[in-house]
C-alpha positions in Angstrom: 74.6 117.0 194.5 74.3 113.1 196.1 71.5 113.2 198.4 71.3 110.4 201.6 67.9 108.8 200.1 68.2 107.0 203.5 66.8 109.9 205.3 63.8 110.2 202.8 61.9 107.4 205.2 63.3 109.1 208.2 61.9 112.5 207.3 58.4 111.0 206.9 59.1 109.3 209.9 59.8 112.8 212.2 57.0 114.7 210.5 54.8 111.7 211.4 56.1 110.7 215.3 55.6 114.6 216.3 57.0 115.4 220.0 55.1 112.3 221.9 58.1 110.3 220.8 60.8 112.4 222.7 58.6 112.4 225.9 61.1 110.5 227.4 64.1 111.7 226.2 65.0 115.5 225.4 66.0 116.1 221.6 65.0 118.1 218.7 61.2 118.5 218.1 59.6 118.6 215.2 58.7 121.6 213.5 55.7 123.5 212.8 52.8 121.4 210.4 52.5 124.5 208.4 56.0 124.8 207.5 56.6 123.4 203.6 58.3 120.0 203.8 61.8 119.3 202.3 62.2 118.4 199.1 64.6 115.4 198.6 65.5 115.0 195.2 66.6 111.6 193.7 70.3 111.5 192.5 70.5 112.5 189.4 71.4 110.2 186.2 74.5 112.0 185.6 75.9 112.3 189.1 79.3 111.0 189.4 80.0 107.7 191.3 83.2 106.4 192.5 84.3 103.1 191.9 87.3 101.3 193.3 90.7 102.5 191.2 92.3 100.7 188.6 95.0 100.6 189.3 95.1 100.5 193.0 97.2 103.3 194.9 98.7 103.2 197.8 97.5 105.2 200.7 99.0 107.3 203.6 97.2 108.9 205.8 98.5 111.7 208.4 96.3 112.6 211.1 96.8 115.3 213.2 96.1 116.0 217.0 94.0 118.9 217.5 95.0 120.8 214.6 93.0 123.9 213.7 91.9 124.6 210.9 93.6 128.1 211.1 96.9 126.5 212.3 99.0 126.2 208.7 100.8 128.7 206.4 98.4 127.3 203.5 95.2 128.2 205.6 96.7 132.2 206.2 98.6 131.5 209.6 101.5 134.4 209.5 103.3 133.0 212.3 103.6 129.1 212.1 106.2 127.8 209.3 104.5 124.7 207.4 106.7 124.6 204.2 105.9 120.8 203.6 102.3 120.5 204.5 102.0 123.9 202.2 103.9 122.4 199.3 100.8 119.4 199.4 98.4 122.1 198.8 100.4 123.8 196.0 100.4 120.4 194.7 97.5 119.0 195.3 93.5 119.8 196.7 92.8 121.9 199.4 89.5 121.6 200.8 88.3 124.7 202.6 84.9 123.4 204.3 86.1 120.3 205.5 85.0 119.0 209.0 86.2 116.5 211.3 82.8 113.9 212.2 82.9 115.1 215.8 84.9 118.4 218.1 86.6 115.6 220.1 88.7 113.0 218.9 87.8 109.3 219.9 84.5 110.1 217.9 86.5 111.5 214.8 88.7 108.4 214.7 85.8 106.0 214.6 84.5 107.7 211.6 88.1 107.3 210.0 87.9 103.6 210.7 84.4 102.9 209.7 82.4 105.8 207.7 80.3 106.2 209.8 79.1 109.3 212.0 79.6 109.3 215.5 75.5 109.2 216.0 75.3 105.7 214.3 77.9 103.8 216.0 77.0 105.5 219.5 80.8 106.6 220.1 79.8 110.4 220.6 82.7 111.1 222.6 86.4 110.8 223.8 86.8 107.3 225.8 86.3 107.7 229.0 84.7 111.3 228.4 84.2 113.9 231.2 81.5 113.6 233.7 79.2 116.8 235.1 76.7 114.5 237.7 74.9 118.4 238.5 74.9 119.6 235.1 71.0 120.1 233.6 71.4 117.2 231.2 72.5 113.8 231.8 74.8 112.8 228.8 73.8 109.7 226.8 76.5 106.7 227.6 79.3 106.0 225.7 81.2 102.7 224.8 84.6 102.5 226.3 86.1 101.1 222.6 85.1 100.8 218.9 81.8 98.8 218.9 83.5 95.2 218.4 80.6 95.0 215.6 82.0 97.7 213.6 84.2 97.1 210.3 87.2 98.9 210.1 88.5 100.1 206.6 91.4 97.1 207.8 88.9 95.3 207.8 87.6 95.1 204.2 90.7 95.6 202.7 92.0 92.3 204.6 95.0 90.6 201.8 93.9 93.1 199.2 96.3 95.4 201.1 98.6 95.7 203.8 97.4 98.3 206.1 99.6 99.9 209.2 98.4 102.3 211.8 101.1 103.9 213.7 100.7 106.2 216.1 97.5 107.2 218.8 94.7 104.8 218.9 92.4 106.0 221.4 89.0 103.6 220.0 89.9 101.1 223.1 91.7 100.6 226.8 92.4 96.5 225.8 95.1 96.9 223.1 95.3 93.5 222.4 91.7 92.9 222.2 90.1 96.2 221.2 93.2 97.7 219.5 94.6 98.2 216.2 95.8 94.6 215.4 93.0 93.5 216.6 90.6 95.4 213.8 92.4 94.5 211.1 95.5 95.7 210.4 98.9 93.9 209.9 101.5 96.1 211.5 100.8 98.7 214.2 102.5 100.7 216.9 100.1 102.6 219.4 101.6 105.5 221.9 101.0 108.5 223.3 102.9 111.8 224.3 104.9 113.9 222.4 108.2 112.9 224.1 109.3 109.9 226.0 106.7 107.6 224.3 106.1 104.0 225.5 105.3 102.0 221.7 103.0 99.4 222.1 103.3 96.9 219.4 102.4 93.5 218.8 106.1 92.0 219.9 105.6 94.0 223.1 106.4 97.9 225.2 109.3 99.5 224.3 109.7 102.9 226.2 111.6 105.4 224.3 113.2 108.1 226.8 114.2 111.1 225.5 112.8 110.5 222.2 110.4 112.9 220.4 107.2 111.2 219.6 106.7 113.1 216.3 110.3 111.9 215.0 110.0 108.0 216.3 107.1 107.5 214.6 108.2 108.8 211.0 110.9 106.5 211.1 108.0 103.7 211.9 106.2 105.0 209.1 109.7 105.4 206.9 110.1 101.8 207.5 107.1 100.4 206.8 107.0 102.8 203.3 110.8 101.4 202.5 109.9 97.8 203.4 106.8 97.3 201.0 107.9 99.9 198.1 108.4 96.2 195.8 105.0 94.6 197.2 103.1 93.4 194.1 99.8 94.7 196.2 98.8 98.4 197.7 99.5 99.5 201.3 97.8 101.7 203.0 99.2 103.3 206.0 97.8 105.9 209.0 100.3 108.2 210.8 98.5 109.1 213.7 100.4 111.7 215.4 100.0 112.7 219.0 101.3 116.4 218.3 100.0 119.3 218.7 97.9 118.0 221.7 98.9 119.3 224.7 100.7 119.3 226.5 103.0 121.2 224.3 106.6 119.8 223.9 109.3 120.4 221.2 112.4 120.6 220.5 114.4 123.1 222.7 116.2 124.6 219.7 112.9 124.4 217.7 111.7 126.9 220.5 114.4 128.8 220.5 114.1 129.8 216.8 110.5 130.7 217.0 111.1 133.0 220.5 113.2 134.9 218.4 111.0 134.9 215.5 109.3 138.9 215.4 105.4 137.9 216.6 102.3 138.9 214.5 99.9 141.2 215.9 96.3 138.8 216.7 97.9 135.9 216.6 99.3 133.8 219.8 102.5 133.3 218.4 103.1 130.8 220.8 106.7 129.6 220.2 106.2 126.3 221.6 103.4 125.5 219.9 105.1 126.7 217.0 108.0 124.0 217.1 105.6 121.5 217.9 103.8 122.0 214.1 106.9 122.1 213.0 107.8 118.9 214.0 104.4 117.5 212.2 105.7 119.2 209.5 108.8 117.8 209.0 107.6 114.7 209.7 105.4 115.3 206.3 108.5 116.0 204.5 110.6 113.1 205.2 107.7 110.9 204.1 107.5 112.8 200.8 111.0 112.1 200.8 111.3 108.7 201.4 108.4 108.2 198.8 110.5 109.4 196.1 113.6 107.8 197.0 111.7 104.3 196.7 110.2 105.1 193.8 106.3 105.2 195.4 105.5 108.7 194.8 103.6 108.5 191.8 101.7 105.9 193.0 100.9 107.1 196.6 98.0 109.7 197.4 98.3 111.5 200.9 95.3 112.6 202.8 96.5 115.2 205.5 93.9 115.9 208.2 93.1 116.7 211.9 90.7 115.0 214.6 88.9 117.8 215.4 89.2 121.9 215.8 92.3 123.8 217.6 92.2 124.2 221.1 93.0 127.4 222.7 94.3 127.3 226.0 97.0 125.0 227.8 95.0 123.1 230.7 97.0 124.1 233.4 94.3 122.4 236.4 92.9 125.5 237.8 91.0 126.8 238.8 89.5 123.6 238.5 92.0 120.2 238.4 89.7 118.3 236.3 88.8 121.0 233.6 90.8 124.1 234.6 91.9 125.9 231.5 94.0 128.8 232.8 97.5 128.4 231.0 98.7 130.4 228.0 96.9 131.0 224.8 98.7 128.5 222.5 96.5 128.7 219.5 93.5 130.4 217.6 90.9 129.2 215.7 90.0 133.2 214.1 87.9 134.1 212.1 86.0 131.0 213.3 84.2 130.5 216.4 84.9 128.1 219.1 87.2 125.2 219.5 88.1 121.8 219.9 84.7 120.3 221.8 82.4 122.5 220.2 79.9 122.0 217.4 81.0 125.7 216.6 82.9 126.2 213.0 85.9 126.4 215.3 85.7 122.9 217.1 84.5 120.8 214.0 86.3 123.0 210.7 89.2 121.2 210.2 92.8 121.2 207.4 92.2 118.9 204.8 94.5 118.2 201.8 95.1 115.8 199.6 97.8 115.0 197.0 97.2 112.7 194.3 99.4 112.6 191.5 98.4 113.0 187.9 95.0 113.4 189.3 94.6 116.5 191.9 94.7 119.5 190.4 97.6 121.8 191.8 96.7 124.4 194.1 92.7 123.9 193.3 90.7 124.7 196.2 87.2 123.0 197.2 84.6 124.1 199.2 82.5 121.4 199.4 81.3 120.4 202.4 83.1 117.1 203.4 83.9 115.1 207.1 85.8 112.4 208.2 83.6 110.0 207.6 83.8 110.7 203.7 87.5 109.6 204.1 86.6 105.8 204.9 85.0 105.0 201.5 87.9 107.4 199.6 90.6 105.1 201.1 88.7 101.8 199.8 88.3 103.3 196.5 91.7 104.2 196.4 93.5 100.7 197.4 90.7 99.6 194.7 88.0 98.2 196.8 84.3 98.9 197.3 82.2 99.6 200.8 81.3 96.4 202.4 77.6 95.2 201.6 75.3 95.7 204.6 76.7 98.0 206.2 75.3 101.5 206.1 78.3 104.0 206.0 77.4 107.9 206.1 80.9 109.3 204.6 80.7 109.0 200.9 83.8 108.4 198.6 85.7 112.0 197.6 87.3 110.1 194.6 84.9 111.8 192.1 85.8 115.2 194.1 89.9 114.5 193.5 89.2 114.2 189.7 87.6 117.9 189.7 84.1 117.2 190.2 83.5 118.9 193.9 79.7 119.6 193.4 79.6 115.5 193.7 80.0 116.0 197.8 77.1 115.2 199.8 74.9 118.4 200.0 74.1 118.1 203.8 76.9 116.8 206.5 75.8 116.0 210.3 77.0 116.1 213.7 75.6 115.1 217.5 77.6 115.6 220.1 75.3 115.6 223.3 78.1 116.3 225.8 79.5 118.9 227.6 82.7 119.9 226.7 83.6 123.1 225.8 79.8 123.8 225.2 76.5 122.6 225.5 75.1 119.4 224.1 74.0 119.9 220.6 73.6 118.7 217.2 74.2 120.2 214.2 73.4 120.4 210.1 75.5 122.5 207.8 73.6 122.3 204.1 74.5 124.6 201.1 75.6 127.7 202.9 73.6 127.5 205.9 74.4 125.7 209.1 71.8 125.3 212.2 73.0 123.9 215.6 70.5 122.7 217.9 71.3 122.7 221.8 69.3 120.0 223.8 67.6 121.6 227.1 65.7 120.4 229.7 62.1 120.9 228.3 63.1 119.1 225.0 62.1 122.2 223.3 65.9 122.8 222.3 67.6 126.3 221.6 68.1 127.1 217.9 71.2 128.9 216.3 71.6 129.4 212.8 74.4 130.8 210.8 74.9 132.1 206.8 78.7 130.7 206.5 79.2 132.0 203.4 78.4 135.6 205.0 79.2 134.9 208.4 82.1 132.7 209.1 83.2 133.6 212.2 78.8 132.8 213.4 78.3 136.0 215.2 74.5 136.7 213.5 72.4 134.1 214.7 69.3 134.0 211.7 66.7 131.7 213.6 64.7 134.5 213.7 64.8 136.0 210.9 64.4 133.6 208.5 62.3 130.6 210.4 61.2 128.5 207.5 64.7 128.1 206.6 65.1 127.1 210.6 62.4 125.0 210.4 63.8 123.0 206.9 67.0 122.4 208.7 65.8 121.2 211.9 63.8 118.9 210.4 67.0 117.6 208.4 68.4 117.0 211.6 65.3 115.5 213.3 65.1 113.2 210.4 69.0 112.6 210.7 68.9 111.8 215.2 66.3 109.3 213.8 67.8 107.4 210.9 71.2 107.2 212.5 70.0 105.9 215.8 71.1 108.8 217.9 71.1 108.6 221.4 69.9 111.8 223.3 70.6 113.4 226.7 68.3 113.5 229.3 67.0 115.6 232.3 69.2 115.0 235.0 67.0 114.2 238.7 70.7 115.2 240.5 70.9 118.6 238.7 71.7 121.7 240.9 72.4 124.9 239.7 74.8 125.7 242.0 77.3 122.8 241.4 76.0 122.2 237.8 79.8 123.3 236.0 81.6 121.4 238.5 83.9 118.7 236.5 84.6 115.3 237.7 86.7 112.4 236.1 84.3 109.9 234.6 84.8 106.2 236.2 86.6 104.2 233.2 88.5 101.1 233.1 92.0 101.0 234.4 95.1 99.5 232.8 93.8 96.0 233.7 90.6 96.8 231.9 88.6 96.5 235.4 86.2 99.7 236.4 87.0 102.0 239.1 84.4 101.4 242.3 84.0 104.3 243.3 83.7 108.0 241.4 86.8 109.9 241.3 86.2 113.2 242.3 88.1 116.4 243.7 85.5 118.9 243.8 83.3 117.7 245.9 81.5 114.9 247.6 80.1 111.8 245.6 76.0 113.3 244.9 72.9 110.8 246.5 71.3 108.9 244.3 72.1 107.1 241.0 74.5 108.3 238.9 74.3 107.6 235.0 77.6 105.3 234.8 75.7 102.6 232.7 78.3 103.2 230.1 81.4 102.1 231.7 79.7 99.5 233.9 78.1 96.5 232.3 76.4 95.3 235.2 74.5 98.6 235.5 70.9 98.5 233.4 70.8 100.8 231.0 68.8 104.0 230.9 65.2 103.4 229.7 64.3 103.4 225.8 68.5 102.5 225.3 70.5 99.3 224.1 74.2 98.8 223.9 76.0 99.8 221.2 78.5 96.8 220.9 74.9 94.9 219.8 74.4 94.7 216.3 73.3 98.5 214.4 73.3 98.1 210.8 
């Protein structure tokens, strides 16, 4: 097992700072004195390392919208039909505990780009994120982009590669100065929607009525793959796809087929939703095809993933317009708990498969712990190049893991998301089989949940109590973890009232012209007295105290 020796300083660091340093700010505190400390271990002699792959592959990367990790035929869904997306676990890796960096999906996309975990470059949420001005806690700002600072897998690569990212961007509301061309990569096309799309690309907008998002960009991604199957250098390539994000859109006859389809008892069974995956998944298979066709097959791995967890429930606006989740159950998540914005197994446990010819063993399943932020270093290794230099990257390269080694994942994986969403604001460890989430509260004493996965999936024993050394190891892990990563934590909020505190408004954010709105935008009620914490979407707003900006430099 690779252990972070990072955090090795940062552990000392907790045990020695004690709860004087989170006067100001509410967070994890530090455990009891008495409790034994943790033992980090160096790495061992014979650990595997990756190194970059001689010779290089080719890369494509599909990335799913909201997809749960209970969604696919491969992962025991009765209902939905995923024949191509099965056939790359039949054929390739199939990683059972794999986790998307963050239950929302700005953060998670970050990760993909960089390696590193949502805490560390200070995008903890979706851009512009929601805003609860009476909730106990005031959230920590947010960046409206990608930290300009941060280096983008694009980035590294630069002529070693020809990289493409087609498909939803979210990391920026400037696309020519904070999107995809503009961190590194050669040919791009960001959209949104699953039908009608307007494509964004570097020669200009190019609405597509009546078009199926899903379809137009596989036959962006088809061309790309046909254009560079002679190039003398790798490509790599991420197939963002808006789908299944609501709201939910298919193809009538897609529908149709799946209305008729007899429905499985504890399932949703949602048609639409249904042909909506399907879609995805014949997207998968046309790429496969094209692949061979050209001749690239052998030489291209595929990494097939999702953002974050499934969400449930189509947002139908009440009874709330900003958060009202009243429609139809479209999805489930069971056995786990919880769903997309929520640092339950639910909203983080994510689909992840990966087909690499000659090298993935077919239909061999991992458990390993492993997040999005592992993927960053993978996809350098693969086009054979190395992590930049400098720059501290939390994901760790899964190219020892495809050649059969999976006890070479990182032993402990991390998440902070202090936000409300679908829950509270939390952070979280999973290590070996245990996982602890920690829910930030007003005192800054925090609530403490922990959870024996390997016995209790679906986290319906909470085991803080019974066993509190083992609470106590782990939420010092984290501790050290909030503090090595440069975590920004919530705060009390001076507005909070309980009896408005789950009201939802729309968080000011920059329009199309990339201006802020004046004034808050909100329908369910009047604009509270007093300051607001808007510091992240308006520069000429001071920070809160003890914060900087997280476009400065952080490595």
């Amino acid at each position: 097992m690779i252990r972070p020796l990072s955090y090795v300083a940062a552990l000392f660091a907790a045990w020695l700072i004690g709860p004087a340093s989170l006067s100001a700010q509410v967070g994890p505190t530090v455990v009891d004195p008495s409790a034994p400390p943790i033992q980090i271990q160096p790495i061992p002699a014979d650990t595997p390392v990756a190194q970059p792959v001689e010779p290089p592959r080719n890369v494509l990367i599909v990335f799913v919208d909201d997809l749960g990790w209970a969604d696919l035929g491969c992962y025991g869904n009765p209902f939905h039909e995923t024949p191509h997306i099965d056939k790359l676990a039949t054929e390739g890796l199939k990683f059972t505990a794999a986790y998307a960096s963050c239950p929302v999906c700005s953060p998670s996309r970050a990760a993909l780009m960089t390696g590193r975990d949502p805490a560390r470059t200070g995008l903890t949420n979706f851009i512009p994120g929601h805003f609860r001005p009476f909730a106990p806690l005031l959230e920590p700002p947010i960046p409206n982009r990608l930290p300009m600072d941060e280096v983008t897998f694009a980035n590294v690569l630069g002529d070693a590669a020809t990289t493409a990212s087609f498909g939803k961007w979210h990391l920026g509301w400037d696309i020519k100065t904070e999107g995809p061309g503009a961190r590194g990569f050669d040919e791009w096309v960001s959209t949104g929607g699953n039908k009608s799309p307007t494509f964004v690309t570097p020669e200009g907008r190019e609405k597509l009525e009546g078009e199926w998002t899903a379809e137009a960009l596989t036959d962006r991604t088809e061309k790309f793959v046909r254009d560079h199957a002679d190039d003398e250098k790798p490509w790599v390539c991420l197939l963002s796809h808006y789908a299944v994000h609501i709201p939910v859109f298919a193809k009538p006859e897609l529908i149709a087929k799946y209305e008729a389809k007899p429905k499985v008892a504890g399932h949703p069974c949602d048609p639409a939703f249904a042909a909506m995956l399907e879609m995805v998944d014949d997207s998968v298979g046309r790429l496969r095809t094209v692949l061979q066709e050209t001749g690239q097959a052998e030489d291209t791995v595929i990494l097939f993933t999702s953002d974050n967890g499934g969400l449930h429930q189509v947002y139908y606006g009440e009874p709330n317009p900003i958060h009202g989740q009243s429609g139809p159950l479209v999805s489930s998540n069971a056995p786990l708990r919880g769903e997309k914005g929520s640092l339950y197994e639910g909203g983080i446990r994510v689909p992840l498969l990966v087909h690499w010819p000659g090298v993935t063993e077919p239909g061999r399943a991992c458990d390993a712990a492993v997040t999005t932020s592992d993927l960053t270093p993978t996809i350098l290794n693969l086009a054979g190049a190395e992590p930049p230099s400098g720059v501290t990257m939390d994901g760790q390269s899964l190219v020892p893991v495809l050649r059969g080694e999976c006890d070479a994942a990182r032993d402990a994986v991390f998440w902070h998301y202090p936000h409300y969403h679908h829950s509270r604001p939390a952070a979280a460890v999973h290590a070996g089989h245990f996982k602890l989430i920690e829910f930030f509260t007003r005192d800054g004493q925090g609530e403490v949940e922990l959870y024996d996965l390997r016995k209790d999936l679906g986290e319906k024993n909470n085991l803080a109590a019974a066993l509190p050394t083992k609470a106590a190891e782990l939420r010092a892990l984290l501790k050290a973890y909030l503090a090595d990563s440069g975590a920004l934590l919530p705060r009390p909020n001076p507005q909070y009232d309980p009896a408005r505190a789950d009201e939802w408004w729309r968080r000011p954010g920059p329009n199309n012209n990339g201006t802020t709105k004046a004034v808050l935008d909100s329908v369910t009620g009047a604009a509270p007295d007093g300051p607001v914490d808007t510091s992240d979407v308006d520069p000429s707003v001071p920070m809160p105290d003890g914060r900087v900006r997280r476009d400065a430099a952080t490595r």
